[in-house]
C-alpha positions as CSV (number, residue, x, y, z in Angstrom):
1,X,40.3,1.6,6.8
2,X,39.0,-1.1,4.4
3,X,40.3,-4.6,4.5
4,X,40.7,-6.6,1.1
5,X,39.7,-10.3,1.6
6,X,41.0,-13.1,-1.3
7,X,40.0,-17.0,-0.9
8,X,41.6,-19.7,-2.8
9,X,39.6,-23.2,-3.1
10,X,40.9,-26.4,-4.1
11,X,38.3,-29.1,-4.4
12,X,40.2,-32.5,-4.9
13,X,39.7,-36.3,-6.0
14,X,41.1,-38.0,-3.0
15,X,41.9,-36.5,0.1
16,X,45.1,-36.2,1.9
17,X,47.1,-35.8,4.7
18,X,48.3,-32.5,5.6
19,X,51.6,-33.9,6.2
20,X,51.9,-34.2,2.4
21,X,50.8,-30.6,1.6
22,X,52.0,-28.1,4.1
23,X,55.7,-28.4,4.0
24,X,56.1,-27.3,0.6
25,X,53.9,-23.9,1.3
26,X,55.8,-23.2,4.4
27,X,58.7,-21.9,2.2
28,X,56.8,-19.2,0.5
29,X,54.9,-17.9,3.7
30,X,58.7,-17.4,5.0
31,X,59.7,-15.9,2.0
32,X,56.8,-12.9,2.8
33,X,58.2,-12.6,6.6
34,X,54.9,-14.7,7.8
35,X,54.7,-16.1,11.2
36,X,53.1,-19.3,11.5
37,X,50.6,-20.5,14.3
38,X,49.4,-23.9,13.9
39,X,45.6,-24.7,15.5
40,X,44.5,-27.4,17.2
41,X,41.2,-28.4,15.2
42,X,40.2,-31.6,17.5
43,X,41.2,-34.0,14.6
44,X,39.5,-32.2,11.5
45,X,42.9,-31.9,8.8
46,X,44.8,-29.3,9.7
47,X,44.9,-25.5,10.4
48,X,47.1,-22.8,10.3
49,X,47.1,-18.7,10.1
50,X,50.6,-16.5,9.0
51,X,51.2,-12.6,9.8
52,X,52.9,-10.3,8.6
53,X,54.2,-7.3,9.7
54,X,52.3,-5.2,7.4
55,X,49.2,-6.6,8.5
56,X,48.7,-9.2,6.3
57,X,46.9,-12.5,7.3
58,X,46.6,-15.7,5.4
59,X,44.6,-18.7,6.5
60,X,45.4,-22.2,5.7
61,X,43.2,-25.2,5.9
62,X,43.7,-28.6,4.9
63,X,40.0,-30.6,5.6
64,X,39.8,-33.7,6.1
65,X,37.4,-34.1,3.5
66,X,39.6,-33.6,0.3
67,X,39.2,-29.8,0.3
68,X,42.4,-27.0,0.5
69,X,41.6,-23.6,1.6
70,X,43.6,-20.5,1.5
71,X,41.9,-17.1,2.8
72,X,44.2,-13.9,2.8
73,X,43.4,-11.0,4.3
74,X,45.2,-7.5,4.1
75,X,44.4,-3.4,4.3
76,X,43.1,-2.3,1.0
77,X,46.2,0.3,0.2
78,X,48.3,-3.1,0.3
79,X,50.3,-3.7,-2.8
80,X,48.1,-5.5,-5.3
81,X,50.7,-7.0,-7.2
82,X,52.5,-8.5,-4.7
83,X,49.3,-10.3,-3.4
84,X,48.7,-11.4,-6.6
85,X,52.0,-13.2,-6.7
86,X,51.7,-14.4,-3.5
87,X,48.2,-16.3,-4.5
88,X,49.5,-17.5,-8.1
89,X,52.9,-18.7,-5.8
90,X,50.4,-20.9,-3.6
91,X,48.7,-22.2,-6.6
92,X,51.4,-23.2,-8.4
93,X,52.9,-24.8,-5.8
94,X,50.2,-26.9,-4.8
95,X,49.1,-28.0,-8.2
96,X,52.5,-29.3,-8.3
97,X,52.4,-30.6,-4.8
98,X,49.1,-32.3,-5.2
99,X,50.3,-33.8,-9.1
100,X,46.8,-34.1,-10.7
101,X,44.8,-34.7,-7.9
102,X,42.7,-31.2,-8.0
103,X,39.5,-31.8,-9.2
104,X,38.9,-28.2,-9.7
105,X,40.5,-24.8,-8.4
106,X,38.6,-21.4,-8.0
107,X,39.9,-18.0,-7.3
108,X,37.3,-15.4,-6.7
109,X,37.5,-11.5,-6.9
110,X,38.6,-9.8,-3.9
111,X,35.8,-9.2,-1.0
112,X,36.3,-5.7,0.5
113,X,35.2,-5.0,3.9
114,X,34.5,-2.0,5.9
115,X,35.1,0.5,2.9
116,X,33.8,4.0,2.6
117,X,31.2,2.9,-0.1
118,X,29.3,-0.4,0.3
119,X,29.8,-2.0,-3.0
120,X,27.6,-5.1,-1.6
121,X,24.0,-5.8,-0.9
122,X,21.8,-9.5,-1.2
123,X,18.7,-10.1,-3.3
124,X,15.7,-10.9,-2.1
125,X,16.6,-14.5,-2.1
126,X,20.2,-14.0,0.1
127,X,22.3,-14.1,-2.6
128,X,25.4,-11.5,-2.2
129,X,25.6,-9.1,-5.2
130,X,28.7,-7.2,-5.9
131,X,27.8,-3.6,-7.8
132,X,30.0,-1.2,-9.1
133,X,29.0,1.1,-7.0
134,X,31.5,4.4,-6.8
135,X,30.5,6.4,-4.5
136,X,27.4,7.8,-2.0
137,X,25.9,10.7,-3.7
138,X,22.7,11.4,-0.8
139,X,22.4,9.7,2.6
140,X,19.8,10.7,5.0
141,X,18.0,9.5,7.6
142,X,14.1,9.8,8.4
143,X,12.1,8.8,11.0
144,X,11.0,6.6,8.6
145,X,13.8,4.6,7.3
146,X,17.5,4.9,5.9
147,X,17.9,6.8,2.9
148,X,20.7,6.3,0.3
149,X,21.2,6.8,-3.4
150,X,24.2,5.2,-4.4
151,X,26.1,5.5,-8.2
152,X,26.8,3.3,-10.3
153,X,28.5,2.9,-13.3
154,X,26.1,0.4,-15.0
155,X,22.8,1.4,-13.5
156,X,23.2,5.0,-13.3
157,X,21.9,6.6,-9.3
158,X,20.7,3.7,-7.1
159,X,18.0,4.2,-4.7
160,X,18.4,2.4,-1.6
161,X,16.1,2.4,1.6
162,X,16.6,0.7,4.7
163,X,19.3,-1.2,2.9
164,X,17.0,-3.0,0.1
165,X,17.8,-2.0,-3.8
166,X,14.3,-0.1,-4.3
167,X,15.2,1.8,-8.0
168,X,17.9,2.2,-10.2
169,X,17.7,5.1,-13.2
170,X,18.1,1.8,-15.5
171,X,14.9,0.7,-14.4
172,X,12.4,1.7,-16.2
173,X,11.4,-2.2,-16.7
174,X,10.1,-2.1,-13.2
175,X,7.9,1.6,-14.2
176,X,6.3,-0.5,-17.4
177,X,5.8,-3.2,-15.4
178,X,3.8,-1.9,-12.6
179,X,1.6,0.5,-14.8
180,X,0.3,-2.0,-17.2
181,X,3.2,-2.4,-19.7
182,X,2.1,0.5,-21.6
183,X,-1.7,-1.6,-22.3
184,X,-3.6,0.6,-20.2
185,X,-5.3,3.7,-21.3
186,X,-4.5,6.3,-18.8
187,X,-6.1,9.3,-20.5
188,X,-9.2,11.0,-18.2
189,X,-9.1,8.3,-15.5
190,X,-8.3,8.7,-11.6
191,X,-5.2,6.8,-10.6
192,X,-3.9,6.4,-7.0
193,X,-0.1,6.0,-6.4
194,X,0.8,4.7,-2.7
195,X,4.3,5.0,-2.5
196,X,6.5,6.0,-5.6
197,X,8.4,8.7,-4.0
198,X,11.3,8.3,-6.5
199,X,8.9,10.0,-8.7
200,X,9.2,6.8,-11.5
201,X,5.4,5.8,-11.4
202,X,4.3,9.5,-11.6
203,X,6.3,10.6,-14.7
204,X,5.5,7.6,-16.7
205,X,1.9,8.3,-16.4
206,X,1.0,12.0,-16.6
207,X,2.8,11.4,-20.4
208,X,-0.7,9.8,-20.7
209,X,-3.1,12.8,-19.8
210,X,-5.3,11.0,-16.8
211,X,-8.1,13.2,-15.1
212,X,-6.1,13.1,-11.8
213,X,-2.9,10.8,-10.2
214,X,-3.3,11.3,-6.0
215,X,0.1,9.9,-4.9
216,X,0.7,9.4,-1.7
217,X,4.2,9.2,-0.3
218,X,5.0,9.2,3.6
219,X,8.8,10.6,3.5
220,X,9.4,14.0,1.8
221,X,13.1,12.9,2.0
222,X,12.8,10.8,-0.2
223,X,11.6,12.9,-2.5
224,X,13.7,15.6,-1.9
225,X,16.8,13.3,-2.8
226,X,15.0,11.8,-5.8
227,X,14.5,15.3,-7.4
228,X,17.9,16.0,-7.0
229,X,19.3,13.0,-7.8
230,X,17.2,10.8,-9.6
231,X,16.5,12.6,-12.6
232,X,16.6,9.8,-15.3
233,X,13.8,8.8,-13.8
234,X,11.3,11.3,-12.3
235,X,12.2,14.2,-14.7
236,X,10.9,17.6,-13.0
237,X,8.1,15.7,-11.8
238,X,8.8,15.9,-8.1
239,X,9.8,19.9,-8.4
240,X,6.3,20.9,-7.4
241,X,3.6,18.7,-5.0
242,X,0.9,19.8,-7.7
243,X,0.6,19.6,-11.2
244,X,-2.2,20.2,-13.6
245,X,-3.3,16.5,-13.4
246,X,-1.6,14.9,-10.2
247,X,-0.8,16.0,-6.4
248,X,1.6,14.3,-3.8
249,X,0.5,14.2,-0.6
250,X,3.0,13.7,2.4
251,X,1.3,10.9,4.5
252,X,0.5,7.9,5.7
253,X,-1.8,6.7,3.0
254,X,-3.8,4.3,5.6
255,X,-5.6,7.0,7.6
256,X,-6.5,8.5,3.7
257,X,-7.2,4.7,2.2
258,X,-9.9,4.9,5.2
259,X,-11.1,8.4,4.8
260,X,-11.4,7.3,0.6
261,X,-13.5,4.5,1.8
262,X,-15.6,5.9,4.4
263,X,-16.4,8.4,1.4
264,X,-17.3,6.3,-0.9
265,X,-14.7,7.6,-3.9
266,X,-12.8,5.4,-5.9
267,X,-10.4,5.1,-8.7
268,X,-9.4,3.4,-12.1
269,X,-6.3,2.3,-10.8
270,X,-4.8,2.0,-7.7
271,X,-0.9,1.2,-8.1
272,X,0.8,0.0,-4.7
273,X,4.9,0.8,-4.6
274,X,4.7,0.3,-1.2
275,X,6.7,-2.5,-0.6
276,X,7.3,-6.2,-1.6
277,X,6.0,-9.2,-0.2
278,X,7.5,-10.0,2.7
279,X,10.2,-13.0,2.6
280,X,8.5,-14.4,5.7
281,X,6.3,-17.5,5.8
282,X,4.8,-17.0,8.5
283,X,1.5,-14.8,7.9
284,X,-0.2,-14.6,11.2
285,X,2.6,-13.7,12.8
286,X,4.8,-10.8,10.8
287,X,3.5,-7.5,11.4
288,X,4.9,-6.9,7.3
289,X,2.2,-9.0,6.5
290,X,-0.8,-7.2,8.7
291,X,0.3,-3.9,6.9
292,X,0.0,-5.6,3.5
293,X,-3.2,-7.0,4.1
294,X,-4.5,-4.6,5.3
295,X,-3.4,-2.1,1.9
296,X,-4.3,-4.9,-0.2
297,X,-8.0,-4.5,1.4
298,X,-8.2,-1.1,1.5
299,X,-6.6,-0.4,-1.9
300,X,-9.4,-2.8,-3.6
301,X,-12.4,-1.2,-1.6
302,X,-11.3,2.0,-3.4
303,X,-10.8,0.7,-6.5
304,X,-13.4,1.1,-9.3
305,X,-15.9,-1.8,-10.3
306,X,-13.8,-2.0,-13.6
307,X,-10.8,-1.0,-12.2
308,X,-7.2,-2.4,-12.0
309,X,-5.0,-3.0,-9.3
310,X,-1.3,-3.3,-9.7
311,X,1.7,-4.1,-7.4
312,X,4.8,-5.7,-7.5
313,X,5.7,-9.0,-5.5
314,X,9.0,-10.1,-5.0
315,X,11.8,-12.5,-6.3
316,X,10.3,-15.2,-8.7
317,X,12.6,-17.5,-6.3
318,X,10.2,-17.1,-3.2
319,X,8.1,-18.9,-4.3
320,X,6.7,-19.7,-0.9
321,X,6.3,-16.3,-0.4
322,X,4.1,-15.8,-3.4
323,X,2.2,-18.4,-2.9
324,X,1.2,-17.5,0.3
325,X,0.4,-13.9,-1.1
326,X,-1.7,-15.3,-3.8
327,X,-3.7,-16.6,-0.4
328,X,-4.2,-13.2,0.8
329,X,-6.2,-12.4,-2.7
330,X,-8.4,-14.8,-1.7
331,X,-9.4,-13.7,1.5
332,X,-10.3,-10.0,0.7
333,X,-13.4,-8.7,1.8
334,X,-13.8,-7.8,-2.1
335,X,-13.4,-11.1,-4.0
336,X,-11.0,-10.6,-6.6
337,X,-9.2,-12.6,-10.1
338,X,-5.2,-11.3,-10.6
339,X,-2.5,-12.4,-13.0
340,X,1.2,-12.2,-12.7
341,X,4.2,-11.5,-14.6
342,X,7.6,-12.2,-14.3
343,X,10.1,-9.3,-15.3
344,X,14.1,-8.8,-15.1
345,X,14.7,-5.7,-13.2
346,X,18.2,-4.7,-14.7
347,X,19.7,-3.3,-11.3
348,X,17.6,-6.2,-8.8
349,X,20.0,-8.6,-10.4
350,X,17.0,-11.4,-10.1
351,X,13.4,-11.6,-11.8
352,X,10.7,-10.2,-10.5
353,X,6.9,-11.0,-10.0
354,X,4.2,-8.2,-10.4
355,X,0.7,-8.8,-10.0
356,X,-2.5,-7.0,-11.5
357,X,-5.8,-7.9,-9.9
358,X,-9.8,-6.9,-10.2
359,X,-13.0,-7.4,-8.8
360,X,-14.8,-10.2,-9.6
């Protein structure tokens, strides 16, 4: 049973004493049958919570600091209208009650907890993200990782591993991006996909008639779910393992990154979907960051003298982040030269750094 949660903020000019404020709400918590239990808060302002029978719970605080604070909680069937009053009763009481001495008020959208389809998840940089997410359309669970692909109203299927926004069928912004922008010229070349089991990478570029895409994927489940449901953006690509020009194989692609290099074969372009830069700082001591170095190296030992290397990074925000992966370039046992872009991903909700990088 999901729980709806509203908060009402008033910031003011001055503060005040509780004494002032409280006795004029008490009326209209009695009038909804709420019982009051004041809190002892060791001298900061004042604190109180109300129940209701019906399972309603509002929280009052009054800080110290010239801030008013209403949090009301209830079970999501609750009657909507009534809690609307109840919050437009409480702010219309205290604008009265406080006469011009709110500095600013804010009512925010309903929080919902616990429901049956997670309408939330963060960027990269920890900001909360509310999508309109209706409903779970393929959940599965590998040895690998969590698999979901989640609908959405604006950004069409959702794919969603281990709880991070990977690709939405809006996306195709992120498909340009890491392929060259459409700049490149496919046609007769070897390409190497690690990653890209949503099938995005893949349809884009056997449009352009290359020799031969290797993609490497290590979950068939994804896959499978992206066939099914991710259409918009993998076409029928990802109905056979083997096309005329391309082949999937179901891997890990560092055991076949080292068989590539031990035989000396290489590729045009070596596109890495694998995952972003990791949001910790601390290098030498995340195992993310071993595995990353340790693609990044491999992937540029198998690229071609002239070839191109392209991957995506991570929120433009982290900039920490990036600049310690722009590091990592420069320790390769290939030297190598890169430039990034910056791109809005329509479903990440945040910009987004992809790199492209060559052998010196």
């Amino acid at each position: 049973m999901a729980v709806r949660h509203y908060t009402l903020d008033f910031n003011l000019s001055t503060a005040v004493e509780c004494a002032s404020v409280v006795p004029g709400l008490l009326s209209i918590f009695h009038e909804q049958e709420l019982a009051e239990t004041i809190h002892d808060t060791n001298g900061h302002g004042y604190l109180a919570t109300f129940v209701g029978k019906n399972g309603r719970l509002v929280i009052l605080r009054v800080h110290s600091h010239g801030l008013v604070t209403i949090d009301l909680q209830c079970y999501e069937e609750d009657n909507a209208a009534q809690l609307d009053n109840l919050l437009n009763s409480l702010e219309k009481k205290l604008k009265v009650i406080l006469n011009g001495n709110i500095a600013r008020t804010k009512k925010l959208p309903p929080l919902v907890r616990g429901a049956e389809v997670d309408r939330y998840w963060p960027t990269a940089d920890g900001r909360l993200v509310e999508y309109d997410i209706d409903k779970v359309v393929y959940e599965e669970d590998s040895p690998y990782q969590n698999i979901k692909i989640l609908h959405s109203k604006q950004y069409g299927n959702i794919l969603v591993l281990d709880g991070d926004v990977n690709l939405a069928e809006s996306d195709y912004a992120y498909t340009q991006a890491i392929t060259g922008n459409g700049k490149e010229n496919y046609a007769g070349k070897e390409v190497l996909i690690l990653g890209g089991g949503d099938g995005g990478i893949l349809a884009e570029l056997v449009k352009h008639k290359p020799k031969m895409i290797t993609m490497v994927e290590i979950s068939f489940m994804v896959i499978d779910g992206c066939k099914t449901h991710m259409r918009k953006t993998c076409g029928n690509i990802l109905d056979t393992l083997r096309g005329d020009c391309y082949q999937i194989f179901i891997e890990d692609c560092v055991p076949l990154l080292k068989k590539y290099v031990r035989e000396g074969r290489t590729f045009d372009y070596v596109i890495n979907d694998l995952t972003a830069i990791p949001i910790s700082t601390s290098p030498e001591e995340d195992s993310t960051w071993e595995f990353l170095r340790l693609i990044l190296d491999l992937s540029i030992r198998v690229l071609h003298p002239k070839g191109k290397y392209f991957t995506q990074g991570n929120s433009a925000n982290l900039t920490e982040a990036l600049s310690l992966y722009e590091e990592q370039l420069g320790k390769l046992s290939c030297p190598v030269d890169f430039h990034k872009q910056v791109v809005c991903v329509p479903s990440y909700l945040e910009q987004w750094v992809f790199y492209t990088a060559w052998k010196k």
